[in-house]
NUSESE-948794 format. One record per residue: residue in one letter; x, y, z of N, C-alpha, C in turn; chain. Coordinates in nm, 3 decimals, m for minus. Layout:
// residues N
PALO  type      nxx      nyy      nzz     caxx     cayy     cazz      cxx      cyy      czz  mol
PALO     A        X        Y        Z        X        Y        Z        X        Y        Z    A
...
// end
This chain:
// residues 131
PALO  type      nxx      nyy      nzz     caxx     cayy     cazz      cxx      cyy      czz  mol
PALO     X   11.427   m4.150    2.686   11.290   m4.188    2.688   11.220   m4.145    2.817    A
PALO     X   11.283   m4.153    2.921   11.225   m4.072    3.025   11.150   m3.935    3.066    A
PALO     X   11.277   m3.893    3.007   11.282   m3.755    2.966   11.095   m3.702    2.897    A
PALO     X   11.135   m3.782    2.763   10.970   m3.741    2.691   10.862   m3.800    2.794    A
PALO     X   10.892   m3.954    2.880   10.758   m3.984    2.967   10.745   m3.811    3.050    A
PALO     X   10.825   m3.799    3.101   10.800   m3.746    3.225   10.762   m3.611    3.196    A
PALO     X   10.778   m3.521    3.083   10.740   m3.414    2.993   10.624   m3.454    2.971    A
PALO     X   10.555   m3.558    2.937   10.403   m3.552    2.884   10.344   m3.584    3.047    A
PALO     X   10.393   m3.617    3.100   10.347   m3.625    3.233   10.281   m3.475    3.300    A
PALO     X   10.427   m3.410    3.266   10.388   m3.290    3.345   10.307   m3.249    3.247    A
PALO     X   10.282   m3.231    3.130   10.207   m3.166    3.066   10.074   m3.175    3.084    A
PALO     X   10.061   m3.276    3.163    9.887   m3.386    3.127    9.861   m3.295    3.286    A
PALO     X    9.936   m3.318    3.388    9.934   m3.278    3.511    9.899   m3.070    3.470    A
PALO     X    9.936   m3.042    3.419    9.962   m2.900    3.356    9.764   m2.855    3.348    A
PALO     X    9.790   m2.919    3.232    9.646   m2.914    3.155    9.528   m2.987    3.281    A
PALO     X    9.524   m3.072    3.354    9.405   m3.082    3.419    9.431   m2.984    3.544    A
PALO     X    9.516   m2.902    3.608    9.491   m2.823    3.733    9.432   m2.704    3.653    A
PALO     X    9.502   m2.676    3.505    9.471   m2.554    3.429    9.245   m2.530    3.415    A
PALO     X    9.206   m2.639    3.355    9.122   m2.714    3.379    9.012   m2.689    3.537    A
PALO     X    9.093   m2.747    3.610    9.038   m2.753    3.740    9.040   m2.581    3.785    A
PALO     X    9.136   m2.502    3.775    9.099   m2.366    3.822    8.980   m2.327    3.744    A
PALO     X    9.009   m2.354    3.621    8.863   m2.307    3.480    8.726   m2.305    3.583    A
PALO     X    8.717   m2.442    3.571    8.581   m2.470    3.613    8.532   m2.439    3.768    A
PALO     X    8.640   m2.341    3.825    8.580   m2.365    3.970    8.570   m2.165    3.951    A
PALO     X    8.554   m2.075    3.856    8.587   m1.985    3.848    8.393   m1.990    3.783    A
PALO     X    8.350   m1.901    3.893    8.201   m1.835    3.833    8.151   m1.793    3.701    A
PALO     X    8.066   m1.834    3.653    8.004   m1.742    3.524    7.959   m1.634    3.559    A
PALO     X    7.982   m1.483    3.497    7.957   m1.378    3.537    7.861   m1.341    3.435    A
PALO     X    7.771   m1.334    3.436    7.661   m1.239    3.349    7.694   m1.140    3.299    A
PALO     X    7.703   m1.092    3.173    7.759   m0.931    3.092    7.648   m0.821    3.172    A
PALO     X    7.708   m0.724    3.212    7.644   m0.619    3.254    7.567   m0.526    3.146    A
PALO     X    7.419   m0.525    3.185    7.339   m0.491    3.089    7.465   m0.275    3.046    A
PALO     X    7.444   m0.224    2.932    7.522   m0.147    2.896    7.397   m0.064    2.962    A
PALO     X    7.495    0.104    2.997    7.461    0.171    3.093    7.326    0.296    2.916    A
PALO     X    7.254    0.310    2.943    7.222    0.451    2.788    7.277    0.538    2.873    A
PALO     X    7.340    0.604    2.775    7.430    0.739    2.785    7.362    0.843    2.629    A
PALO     X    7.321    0.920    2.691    7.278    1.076    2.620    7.406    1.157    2.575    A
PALO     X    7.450    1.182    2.505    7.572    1.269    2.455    7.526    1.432    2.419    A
PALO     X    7.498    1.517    2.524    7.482    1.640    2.509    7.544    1.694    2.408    A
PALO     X    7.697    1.714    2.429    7.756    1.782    2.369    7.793    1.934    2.412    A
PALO     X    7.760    1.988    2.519    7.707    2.106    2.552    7.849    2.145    2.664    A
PALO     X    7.905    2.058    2.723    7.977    2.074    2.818    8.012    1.968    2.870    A
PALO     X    8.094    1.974    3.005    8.165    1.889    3.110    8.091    1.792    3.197    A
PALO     X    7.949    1.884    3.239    7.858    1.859    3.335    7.797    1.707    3.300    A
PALO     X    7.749    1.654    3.429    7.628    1.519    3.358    7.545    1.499    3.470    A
PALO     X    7.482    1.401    3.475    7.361    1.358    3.565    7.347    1.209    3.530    A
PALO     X    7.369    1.094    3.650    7.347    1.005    3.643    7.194    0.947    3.737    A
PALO     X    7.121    0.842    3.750    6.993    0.823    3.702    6.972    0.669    3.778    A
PALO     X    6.930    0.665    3.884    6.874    0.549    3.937    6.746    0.528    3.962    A
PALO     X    6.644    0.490    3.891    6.489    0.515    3.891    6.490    0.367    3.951    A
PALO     X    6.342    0.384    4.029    6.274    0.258    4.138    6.115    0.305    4.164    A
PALO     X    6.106    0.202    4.161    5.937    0.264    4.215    5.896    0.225    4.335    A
PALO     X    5.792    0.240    4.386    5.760    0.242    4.507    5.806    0.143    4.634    A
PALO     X    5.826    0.003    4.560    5.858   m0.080    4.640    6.042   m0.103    4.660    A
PALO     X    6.056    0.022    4.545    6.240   m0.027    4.570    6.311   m0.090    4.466    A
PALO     X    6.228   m0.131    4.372    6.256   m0.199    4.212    6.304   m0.161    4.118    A
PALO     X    6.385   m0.185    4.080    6.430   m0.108    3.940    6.329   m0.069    3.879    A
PALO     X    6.292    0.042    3.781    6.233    0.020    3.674    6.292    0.061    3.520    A
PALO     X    6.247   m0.041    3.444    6.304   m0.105    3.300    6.210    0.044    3.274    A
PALO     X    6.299    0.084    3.114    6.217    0.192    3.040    6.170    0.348    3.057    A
PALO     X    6.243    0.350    3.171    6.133    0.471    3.232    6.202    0.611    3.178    A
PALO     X    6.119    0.715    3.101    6.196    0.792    3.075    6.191    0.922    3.161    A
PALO     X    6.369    0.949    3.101    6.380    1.064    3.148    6.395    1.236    3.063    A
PALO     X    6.344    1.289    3.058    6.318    1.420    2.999    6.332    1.517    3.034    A
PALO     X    6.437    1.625    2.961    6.526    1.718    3.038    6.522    1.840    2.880    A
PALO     X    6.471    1.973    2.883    6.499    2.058    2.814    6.635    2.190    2.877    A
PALO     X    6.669    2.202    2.798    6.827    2.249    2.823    6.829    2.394    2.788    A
PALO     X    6.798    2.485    2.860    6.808    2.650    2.779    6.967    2.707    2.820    A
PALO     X    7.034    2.745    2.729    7.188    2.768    2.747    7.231    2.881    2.640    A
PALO     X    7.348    2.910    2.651    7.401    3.051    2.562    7.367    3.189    2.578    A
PALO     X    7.402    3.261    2.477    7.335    3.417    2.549    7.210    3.426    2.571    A
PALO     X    7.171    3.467    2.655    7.025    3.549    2.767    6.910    3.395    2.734    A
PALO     X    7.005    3.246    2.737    6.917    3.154    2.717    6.813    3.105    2.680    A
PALO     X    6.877    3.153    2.489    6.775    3.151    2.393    6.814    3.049    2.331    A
PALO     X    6.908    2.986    2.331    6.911    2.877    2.264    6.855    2.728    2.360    A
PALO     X    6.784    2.610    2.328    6.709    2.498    2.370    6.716    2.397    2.343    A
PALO     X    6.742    2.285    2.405    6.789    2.150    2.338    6.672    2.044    2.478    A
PALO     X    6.591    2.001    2.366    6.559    1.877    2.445    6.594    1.709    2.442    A
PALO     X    6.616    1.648    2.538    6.657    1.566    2.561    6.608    1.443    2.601    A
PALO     X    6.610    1.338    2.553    6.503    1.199    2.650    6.625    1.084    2.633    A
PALO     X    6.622    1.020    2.730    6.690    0.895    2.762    6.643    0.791    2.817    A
PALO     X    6.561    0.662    2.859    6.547    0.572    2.879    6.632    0.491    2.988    A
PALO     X    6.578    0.414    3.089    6.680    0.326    3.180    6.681    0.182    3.161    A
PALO     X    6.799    0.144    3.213    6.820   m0.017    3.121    6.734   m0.144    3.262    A
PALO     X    6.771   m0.202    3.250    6.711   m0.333    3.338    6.750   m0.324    3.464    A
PALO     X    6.819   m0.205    3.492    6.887   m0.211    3.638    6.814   m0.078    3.673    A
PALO     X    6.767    0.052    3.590    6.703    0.106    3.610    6.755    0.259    3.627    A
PALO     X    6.884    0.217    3.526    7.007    0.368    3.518    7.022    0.397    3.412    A
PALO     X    7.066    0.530    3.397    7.086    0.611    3.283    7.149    0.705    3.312    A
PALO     X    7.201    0.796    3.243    7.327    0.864    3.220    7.281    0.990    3.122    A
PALO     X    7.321    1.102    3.178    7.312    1.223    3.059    7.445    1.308    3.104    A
PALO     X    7.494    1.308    2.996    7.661    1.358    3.007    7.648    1.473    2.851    A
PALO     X    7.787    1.551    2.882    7.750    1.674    2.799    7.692    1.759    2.815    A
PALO     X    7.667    1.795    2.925    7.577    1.927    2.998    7.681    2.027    3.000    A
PALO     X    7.597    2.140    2.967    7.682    2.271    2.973    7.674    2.316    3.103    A
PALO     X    7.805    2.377    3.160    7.853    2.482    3.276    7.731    2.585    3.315    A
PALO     X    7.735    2.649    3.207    7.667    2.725    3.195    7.461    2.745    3.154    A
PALO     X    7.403    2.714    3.233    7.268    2.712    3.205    7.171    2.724    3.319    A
PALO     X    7.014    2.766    3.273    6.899    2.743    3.376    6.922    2.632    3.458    A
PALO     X    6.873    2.599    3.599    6.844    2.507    3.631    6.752    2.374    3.555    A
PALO     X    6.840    2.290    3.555    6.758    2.178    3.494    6.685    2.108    3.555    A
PALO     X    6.543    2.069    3.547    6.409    2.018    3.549    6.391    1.872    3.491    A
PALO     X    6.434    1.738    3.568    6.421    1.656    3.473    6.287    1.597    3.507    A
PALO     X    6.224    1.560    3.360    6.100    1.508    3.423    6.118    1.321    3.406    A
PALO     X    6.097    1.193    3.495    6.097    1.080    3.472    5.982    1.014    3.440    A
PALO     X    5.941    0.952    3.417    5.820    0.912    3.353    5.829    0.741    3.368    A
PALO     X    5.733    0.646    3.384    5.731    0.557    3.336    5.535    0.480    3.350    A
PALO     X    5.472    0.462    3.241    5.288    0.485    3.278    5.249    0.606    3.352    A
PALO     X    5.198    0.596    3.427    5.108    0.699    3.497    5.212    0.717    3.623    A
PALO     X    5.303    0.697    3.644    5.357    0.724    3.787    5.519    0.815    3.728    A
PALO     X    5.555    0.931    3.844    5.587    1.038    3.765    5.676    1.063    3.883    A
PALO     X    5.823    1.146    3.860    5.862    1.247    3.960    5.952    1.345    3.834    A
PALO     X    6.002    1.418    3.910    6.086    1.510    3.877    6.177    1.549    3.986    A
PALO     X    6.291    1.615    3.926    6.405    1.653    4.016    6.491    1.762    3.895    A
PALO     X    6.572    1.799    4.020    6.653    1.966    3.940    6.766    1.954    3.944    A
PALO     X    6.853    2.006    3.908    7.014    2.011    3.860    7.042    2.172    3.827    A
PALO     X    7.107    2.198    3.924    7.177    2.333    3.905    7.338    2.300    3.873    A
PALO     X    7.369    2.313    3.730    7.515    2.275    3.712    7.605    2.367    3.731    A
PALO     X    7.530    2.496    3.764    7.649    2.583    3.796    7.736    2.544    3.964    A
PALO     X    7.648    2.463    4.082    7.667    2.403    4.174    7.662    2.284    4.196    A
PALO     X    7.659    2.219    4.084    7.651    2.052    4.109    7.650    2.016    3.965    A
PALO     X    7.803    2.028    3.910    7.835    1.957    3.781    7.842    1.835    3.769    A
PALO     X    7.868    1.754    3.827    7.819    1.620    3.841    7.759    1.557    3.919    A
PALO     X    7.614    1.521    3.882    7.501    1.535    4.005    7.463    1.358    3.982    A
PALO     X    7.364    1.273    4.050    7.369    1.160    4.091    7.198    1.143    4.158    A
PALO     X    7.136    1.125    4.101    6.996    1.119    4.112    6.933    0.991    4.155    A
PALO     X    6.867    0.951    4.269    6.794    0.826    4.321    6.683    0.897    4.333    A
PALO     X    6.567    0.823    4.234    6.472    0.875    4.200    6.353    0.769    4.246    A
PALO     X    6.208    0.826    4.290    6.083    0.698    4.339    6.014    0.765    4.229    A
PALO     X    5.933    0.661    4.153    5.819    0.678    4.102    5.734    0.658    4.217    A
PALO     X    5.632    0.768    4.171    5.492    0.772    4.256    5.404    0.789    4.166    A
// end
């Protein structure tokens, strides 16, 4: 009879430290998901931190990128992607091989652009100001 006291004992002892770590362990917020563009085109990508003037994320803002690639770069693929609540986005699938890319960002009336040469910067990393 001991035996079973002292087994539910530990068990009870078990279950409230189990308990006590639980609740002393933070709620973490799900990380808003990153938009990712799927070129298809290649290896290359371009990732996407838009802010505006004061340093802010900005929600929505797009980004717009036409793609001329293949022989004597007649073939054209345009592209738009959007940034999430943190104010990132992702375009992956870029070909090796192409013009310098021209992305234009957008969000209302306030605007930049920036370039990507993937033949020298296959994976490029963009901190961008709206103005």
């Amino acid at each position: 009879m001991t035996i079973s006291v002292t087994l539910s004992a530990m068990l009870i002892v078990t279950r409230a430290l189990v308990a006590a770590v639980l609740a002393q362990q933070p709620v973490q917020a799900p990380k808003p998901d990153l938009p990712t563009l799927k070129a298809g085109l290649g290896s290359c990508s371009a990732d996407f931190t838009v802010k505006d003037a004061d340093g802010k994320p900005v929600y929505l803002a797009t980004i717009h990128v036409r793609i001329r690639y293949g022989p004597m770069n007649i073939k054209r693929m345009d592209l738009e992607v959007s940034t999430n609540d943190e104010g990132k986005a992702r375009v992956e699938g870029l070909p090796l091989k192409a013009r310098p890319l021209a992305y234009d960002i957008q969000k209302g009336d306030q605007k930049a652009a920036v370039e990507q040469n993937v033949a020298t910067t296959c994976q490029a990393t963009h901190e961008v100001s709206l103005k």
